[in-house]
C-alpha positions as CSV (number, residue, x, y, z in Angstrom):
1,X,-23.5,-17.3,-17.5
2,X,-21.1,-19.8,-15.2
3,X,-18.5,-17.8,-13.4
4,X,-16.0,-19.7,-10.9
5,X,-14.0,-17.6,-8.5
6,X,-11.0,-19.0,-7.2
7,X,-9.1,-17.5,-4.3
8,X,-6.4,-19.5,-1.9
9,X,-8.9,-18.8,0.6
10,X,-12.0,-17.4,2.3
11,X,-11.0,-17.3,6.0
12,X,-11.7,-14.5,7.8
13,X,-8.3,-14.5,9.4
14,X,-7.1,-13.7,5.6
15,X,-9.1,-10.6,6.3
16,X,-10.8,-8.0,3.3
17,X,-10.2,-10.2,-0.1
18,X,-11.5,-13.1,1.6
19,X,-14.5,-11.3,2.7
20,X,-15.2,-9.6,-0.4
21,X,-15.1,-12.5,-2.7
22,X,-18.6,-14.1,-0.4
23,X,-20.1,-10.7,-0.6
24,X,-19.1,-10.6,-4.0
25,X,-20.4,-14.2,-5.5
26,X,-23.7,-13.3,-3.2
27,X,-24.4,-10.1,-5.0
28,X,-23.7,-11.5,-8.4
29,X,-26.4,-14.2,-7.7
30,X,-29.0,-11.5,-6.8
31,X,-28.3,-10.4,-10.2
32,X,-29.1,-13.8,-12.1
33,X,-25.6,-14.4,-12.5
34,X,-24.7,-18.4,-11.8
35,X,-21.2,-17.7,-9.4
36,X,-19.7,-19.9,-7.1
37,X,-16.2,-20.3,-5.3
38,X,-13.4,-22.7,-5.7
39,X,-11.1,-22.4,-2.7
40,X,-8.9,-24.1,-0.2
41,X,-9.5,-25.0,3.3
42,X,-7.1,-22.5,4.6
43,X,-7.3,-21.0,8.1
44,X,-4.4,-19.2,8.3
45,X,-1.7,-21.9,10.7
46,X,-4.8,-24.0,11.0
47,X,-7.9,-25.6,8.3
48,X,-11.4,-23.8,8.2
49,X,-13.6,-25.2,11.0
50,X,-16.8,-24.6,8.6
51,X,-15.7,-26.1,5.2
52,X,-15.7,-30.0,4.4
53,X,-13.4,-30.5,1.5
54,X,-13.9,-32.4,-1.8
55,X,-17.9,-31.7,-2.1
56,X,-20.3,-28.5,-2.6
57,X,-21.5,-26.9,0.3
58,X,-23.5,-23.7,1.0
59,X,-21.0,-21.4,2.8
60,X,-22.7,-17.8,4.6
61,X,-24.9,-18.3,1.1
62,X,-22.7,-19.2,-1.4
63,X,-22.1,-22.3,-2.7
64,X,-18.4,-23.3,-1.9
65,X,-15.9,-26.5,-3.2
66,X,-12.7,-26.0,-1.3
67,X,-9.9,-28.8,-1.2
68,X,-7.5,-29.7,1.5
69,X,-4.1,-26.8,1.5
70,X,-0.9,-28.1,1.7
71,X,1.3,-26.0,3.3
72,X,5.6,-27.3,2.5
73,X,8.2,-26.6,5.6
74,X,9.9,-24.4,3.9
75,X,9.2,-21.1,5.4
76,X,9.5,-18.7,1.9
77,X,6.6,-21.1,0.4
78,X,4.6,-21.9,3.3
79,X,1.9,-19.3,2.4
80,X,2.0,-20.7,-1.4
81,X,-1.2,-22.7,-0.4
82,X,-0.2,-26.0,-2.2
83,X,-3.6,-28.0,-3.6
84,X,-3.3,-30.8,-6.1
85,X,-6.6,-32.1,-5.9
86,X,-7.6,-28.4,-6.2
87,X,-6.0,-28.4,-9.6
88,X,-6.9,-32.0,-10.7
89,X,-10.6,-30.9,-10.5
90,X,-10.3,-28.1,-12.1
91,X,-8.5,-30.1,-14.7
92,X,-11.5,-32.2,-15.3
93,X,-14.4,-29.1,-14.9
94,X,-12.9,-26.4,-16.3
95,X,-14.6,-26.2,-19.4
96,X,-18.2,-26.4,-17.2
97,X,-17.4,-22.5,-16.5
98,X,-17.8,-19.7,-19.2
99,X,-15.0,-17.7,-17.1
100,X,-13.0,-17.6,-14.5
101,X,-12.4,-14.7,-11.5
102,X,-9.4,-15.5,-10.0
103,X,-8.4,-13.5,-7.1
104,X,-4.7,-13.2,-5.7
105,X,-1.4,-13.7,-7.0
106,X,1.7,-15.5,-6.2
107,X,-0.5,-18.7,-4.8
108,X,-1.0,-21.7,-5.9
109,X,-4.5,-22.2,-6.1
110,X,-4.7,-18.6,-8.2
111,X,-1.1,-19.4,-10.3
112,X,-2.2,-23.2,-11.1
113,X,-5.9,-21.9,-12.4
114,X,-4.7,-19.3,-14.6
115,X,-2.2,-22.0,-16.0
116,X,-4.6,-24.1,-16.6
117,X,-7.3,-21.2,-18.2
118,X,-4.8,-21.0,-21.0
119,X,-4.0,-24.2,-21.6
120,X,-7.9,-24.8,-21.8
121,X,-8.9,-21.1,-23.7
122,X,-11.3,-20.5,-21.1
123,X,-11.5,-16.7,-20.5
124,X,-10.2,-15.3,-16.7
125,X,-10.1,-12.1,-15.1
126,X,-7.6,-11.2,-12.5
127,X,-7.9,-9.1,-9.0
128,X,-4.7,-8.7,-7.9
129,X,-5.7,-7.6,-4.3
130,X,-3.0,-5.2,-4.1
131,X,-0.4,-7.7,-5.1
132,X,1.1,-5.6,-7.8
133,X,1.4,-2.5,-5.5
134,X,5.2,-1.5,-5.5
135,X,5.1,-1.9,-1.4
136,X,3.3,-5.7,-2.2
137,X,6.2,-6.7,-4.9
138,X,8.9,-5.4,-2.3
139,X,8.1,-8.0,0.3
140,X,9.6,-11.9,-0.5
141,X,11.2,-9.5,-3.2
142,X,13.1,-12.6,-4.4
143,X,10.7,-14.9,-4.7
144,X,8.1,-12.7,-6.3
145,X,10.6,-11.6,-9.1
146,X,11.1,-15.2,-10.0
147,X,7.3,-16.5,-9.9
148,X,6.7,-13.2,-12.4
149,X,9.6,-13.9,-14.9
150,X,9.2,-17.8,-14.6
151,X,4.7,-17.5,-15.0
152,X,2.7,-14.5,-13.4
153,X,3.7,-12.2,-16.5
154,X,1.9,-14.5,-18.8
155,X,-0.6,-15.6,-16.5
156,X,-1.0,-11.3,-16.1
157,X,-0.6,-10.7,-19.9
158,X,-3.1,-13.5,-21.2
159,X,-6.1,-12.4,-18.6
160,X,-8.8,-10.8,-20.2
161,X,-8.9,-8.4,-18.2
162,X,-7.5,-7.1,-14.7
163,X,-9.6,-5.9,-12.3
164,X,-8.5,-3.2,-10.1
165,X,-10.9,-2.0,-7.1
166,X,-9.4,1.8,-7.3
167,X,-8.1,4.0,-9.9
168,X,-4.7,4.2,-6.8
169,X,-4.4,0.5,-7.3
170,X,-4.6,0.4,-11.2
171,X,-2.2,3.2,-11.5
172,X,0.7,1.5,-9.3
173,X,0.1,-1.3,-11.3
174,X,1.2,0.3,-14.2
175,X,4.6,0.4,-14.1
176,X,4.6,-3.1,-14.8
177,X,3.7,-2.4,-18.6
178,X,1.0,-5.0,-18.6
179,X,-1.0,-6.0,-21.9
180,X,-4.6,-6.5,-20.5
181,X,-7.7,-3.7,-20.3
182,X,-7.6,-2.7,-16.8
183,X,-11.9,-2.9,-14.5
184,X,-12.1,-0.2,-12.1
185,X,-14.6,-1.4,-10.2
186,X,-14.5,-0.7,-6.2
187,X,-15.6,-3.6,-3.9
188,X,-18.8,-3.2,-1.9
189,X,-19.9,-3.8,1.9
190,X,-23.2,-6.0,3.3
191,X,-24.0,-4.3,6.3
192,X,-25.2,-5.8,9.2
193,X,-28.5,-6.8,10.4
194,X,-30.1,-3.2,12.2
195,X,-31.7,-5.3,15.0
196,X,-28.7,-7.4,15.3
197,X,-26.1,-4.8,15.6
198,X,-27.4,-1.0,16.5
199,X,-25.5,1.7,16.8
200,X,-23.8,2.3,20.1
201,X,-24.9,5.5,21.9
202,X,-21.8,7.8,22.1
203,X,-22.2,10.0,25.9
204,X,-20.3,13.2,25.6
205,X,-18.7,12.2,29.3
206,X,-17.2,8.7,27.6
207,X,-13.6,8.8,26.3
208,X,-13.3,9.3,23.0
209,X,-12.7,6.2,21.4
210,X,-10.4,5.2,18.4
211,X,-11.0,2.1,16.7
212,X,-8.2,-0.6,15.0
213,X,-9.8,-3.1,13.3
214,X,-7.8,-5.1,10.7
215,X,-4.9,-8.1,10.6
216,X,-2.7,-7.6,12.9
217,X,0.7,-7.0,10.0
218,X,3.1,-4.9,9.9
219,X,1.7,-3.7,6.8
220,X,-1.0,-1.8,8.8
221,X,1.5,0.2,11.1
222,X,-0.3,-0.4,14.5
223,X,2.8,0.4,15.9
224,X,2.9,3.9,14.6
225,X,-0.4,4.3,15.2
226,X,0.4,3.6,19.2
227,X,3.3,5.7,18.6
228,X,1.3,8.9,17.9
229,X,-1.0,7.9,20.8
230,X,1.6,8.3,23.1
231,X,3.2,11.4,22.0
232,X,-0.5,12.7,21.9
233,X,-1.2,11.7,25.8
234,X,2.9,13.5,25.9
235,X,1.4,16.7,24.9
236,X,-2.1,16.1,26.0
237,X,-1.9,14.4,29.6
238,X,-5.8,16.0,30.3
239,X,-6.9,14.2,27.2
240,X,-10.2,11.5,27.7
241,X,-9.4,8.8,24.9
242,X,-9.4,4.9,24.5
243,X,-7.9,2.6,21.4
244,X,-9.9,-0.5,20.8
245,X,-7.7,-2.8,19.1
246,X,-9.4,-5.7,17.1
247,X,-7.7,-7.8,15.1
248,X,-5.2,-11.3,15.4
249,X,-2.1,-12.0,13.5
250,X,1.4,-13.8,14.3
251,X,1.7,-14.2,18.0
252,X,4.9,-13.1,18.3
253,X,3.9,-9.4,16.7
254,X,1.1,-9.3,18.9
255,X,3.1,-9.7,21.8
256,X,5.2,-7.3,20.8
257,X,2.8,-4.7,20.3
258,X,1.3,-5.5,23.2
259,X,4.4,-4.9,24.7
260,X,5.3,-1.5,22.9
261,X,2.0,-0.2,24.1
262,X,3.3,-0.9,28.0
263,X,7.2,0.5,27.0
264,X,5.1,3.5,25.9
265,X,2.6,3.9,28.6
266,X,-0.3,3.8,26.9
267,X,-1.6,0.2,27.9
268,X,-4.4,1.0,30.5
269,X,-6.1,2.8,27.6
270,X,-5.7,0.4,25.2
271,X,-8.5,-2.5,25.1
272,X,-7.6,-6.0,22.9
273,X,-10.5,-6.9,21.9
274,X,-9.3,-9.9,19.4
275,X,-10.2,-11.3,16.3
276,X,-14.0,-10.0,16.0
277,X,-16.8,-10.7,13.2
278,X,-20.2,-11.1,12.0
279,X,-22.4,-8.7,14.6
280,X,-19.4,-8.5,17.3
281,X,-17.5,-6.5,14.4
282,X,-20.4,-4.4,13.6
283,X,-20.4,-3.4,17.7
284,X,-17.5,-2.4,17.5
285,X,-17.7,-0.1,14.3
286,X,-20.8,1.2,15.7
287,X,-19.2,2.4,19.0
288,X,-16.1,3.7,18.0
289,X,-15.9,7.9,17.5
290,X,-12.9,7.3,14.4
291,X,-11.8,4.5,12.7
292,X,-7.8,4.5,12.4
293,X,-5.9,2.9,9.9
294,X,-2.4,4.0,8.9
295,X,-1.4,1.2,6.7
296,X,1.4,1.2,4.7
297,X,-0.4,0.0,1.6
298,X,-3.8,-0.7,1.1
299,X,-5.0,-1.4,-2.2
300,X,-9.2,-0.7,-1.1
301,X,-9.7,-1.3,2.5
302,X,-12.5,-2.8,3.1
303,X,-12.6,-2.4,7.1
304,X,-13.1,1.6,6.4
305,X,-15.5,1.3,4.2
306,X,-17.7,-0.7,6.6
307,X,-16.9,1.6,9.3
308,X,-18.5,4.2,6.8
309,X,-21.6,2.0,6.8
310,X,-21.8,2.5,10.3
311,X,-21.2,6.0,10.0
312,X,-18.4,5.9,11.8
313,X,-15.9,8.5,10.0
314,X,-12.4,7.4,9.0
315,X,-8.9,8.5,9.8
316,X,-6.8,7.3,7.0
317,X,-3.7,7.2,5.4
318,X,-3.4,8.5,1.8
319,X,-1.6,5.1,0.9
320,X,-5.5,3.4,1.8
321,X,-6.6,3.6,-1.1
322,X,-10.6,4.8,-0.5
323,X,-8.5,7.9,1.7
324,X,-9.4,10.3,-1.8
325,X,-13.0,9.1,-1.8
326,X,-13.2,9.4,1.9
327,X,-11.7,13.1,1.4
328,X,-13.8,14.1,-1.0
329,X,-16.9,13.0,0.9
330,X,-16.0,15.0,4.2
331,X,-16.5,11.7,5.6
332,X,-13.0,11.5,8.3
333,X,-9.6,12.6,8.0
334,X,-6.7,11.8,5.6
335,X,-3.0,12.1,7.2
336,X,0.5,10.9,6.6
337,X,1.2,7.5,9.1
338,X,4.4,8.9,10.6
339,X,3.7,9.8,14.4
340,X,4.0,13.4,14.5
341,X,1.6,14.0,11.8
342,X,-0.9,10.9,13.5
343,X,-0.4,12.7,16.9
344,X,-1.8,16.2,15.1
345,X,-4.8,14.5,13.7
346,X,-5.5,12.5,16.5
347,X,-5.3,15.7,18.8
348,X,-8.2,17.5,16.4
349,X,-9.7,13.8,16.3
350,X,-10.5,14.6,20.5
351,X,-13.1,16.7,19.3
352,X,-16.0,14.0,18.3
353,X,-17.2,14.2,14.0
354,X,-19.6,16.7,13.7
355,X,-23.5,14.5,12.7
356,X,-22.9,16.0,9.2
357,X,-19.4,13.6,9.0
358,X,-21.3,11.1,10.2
359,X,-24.2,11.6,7.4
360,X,-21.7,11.8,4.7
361,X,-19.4,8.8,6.2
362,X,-22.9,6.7,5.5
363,X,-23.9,8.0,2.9
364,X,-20.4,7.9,0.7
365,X,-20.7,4.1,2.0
366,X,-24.6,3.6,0.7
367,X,-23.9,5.8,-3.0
368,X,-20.1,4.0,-3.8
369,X,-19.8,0.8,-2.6
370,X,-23.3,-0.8,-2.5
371,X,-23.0,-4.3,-3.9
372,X,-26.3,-4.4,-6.0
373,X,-24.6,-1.8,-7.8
374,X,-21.1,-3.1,-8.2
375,X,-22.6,-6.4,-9.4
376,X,-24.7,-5.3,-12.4
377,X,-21.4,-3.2,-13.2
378,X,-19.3,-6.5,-13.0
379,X,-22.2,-8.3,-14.5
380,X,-21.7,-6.0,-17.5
381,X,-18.3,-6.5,-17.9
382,X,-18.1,-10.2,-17.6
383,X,-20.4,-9.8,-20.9
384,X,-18.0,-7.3,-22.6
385,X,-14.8,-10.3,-22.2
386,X,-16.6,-13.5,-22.9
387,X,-16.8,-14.8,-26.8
388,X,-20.2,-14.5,-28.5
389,X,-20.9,-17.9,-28.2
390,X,-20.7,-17.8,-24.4
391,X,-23.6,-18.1,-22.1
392,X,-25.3,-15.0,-21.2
């Protein structure tokens, strides 16, 4: 069985999908399962220092083709990923593939192979990575509504199947009335290396320490987040806390929220500890008390499940998607983002999570989103959409 996964792009600046899909294609492997990743050589404003274009390579494990992103001057396309060559050879090897696992809409590496799986009969599943979430289809509003009535409908209503990583996700998706079975299937997490990355040893005499790691976007709601922690040190001056922020994004947001957390007075306890990854990320799960993340929308998020695999409880907000799963776990806290009720939580947050959180924070990580798991499930299901005549 020959799956190809194409996704605009595997940076880690593009943060959780981009992640997932290497940890997804390595799993799949494991399970005898011939995967590999058709990409760009995206890097957010700048091109992937690790990927050559134009030939296979072995990528963190995975083999890799990724083709040179064009990116036009016009500011509503510039994240549209343009790739010709990209689409010329998929043109030519299409038919090499038994199916096709595109992830992400509205980009033209996911748009042009979908396009081009009809044209050629080749079977395709989507993940929409949160795309169709009514939050998602409200942002470039305009330009989404055309690319859906002009080709994502029928590039959505000819899939074989769309695969959704939470029962949240596929239920704001439906709305749109779409004609394909819906996959529940959650993504998983590769932990770090134990030797690499151990735990950090939390003293009782250290601040407590809250944890942001994700893009820096407006979409997560750092800003609210900072918000609450002011009105928090406002009604609790004697409070011990610190906020490690990791993360990059636009430099003009960062600066601004660099400069809301000085407006506010919180800055001496905030620590920027930048973009972060591989065992540097792992550090920094592993010595955080709570991970925070109030996002707006958030259609798995992948960051809190691998603070979980830390065991490192969450505070989340119920528009993260894993926030029911987390709930029902015991494994952190699930609050509304707006600052009063973030400043409430954060307050009972001053107490450290009890060792039973922590136990069911890792655990809930090791029983639901193990990857050996989640592959022979996606495994499965590739079978169940290809024709008899397929390879299995």
């Amino acid at each position: 069985m020959r799956i190809l996964h194409v996704i605009p792009s595997i940076s880690p600046l593009r943060g959780g999908p981009s992640r997932a899909v290497i940890d997804m294609v390595a799993a799949l492997r494991l399970q005898d399962v011939d995967a590999a990743i058709l990409t760009t050589n995206d890097h957010g404003p700048g091109l992937h220092p690790d990927l050559v274009t134009g030939r296979w390579q072995w990528h963190q494990g995975v083999p890799v083709l990724a083709f040179p992103r064009w990116s036009p001057p016009v500011a509503a396309l510039r994240e549209f990923a343009f790739s010709p060559a990209l689409s010329l050879w998929l043109a030519r090897h299409l038919k090499q593939y038994d199916l096709l696992h595109i992830h992400a809409l509205f980009s033209y590496p996911s748009t042009s192979a979908m396009v081009q799986a009809r044209w050629a009969g080749v079977p395709y599943i989507l993940r929409s990575i949160g795309q169709l979430s009514p939050w998602s289809l409200a942002q470039s509003r305009g330009r989404k509504r055309l690319l859906l009535r002009l080709i994502e409908r029928r590039n959505l209503n000819q899939a074989a199947a769309l695969h959704f990583t939470t029962t949240a996700e596929r239920d704001e998706a439906a709305a749109l009335g779409l004609a394909p079975p819906s996959l529940v299937l959650p993504l998983g997490v590769r932990g770090p290396d134990p030797l690499a990355a151990p735990a950090a040893v939390r003293k009782p005499s250290t601040p407590v320490r809250f944890l942001f790691l994700s893009r820096l976007h407006p979409k997560k709601q750092l800003e609210k987040l900072l918000e609450a922690l002011a009105l928090l040190q406002r009604q609790r001056p004697e409070a011990s806390w610190e906020l490690a922020i990791a993360g990059d994004g636009d430099p003009r947001y960062v600066t601004a929220l660099q400069v809301q957390t000085r407006e506010l007075g919180i800055d001496t306890r905030c620590r920027w500890l930048g973009f972060v990854e591989g065992d540097e990320k792992w550090r920094a799960l592993g010595a955080a008390d709570w991970y925070v993340l109030p996002s707006a929308a958030e259609n798995f998020g992948i960051a809190a499940v691998e603070a979980l695999a830390m065991g490192t409880p969450v505070i989340l907000s119920p528009e993260v998607a894993v926030a029911a799963d987390v709930a029902r776990a015991g494994a952190g806290l699930v609050c509304a983002s707006d600052p009063e009720a973030l400043a409430m939580t954060l307050s009972t947050a001053l107490v450290r999570p009890s060792l039973s959180m922590r136990t069911s924070a890792f655990n809930l990580a090791e029983s639901d989103f193990s990857w050996s798991t989640i592959a022979l499930q996606l495994r499965d299901a590739y079978r169940q959409v290809l024709p008899p005549s397929a390879g299995r």
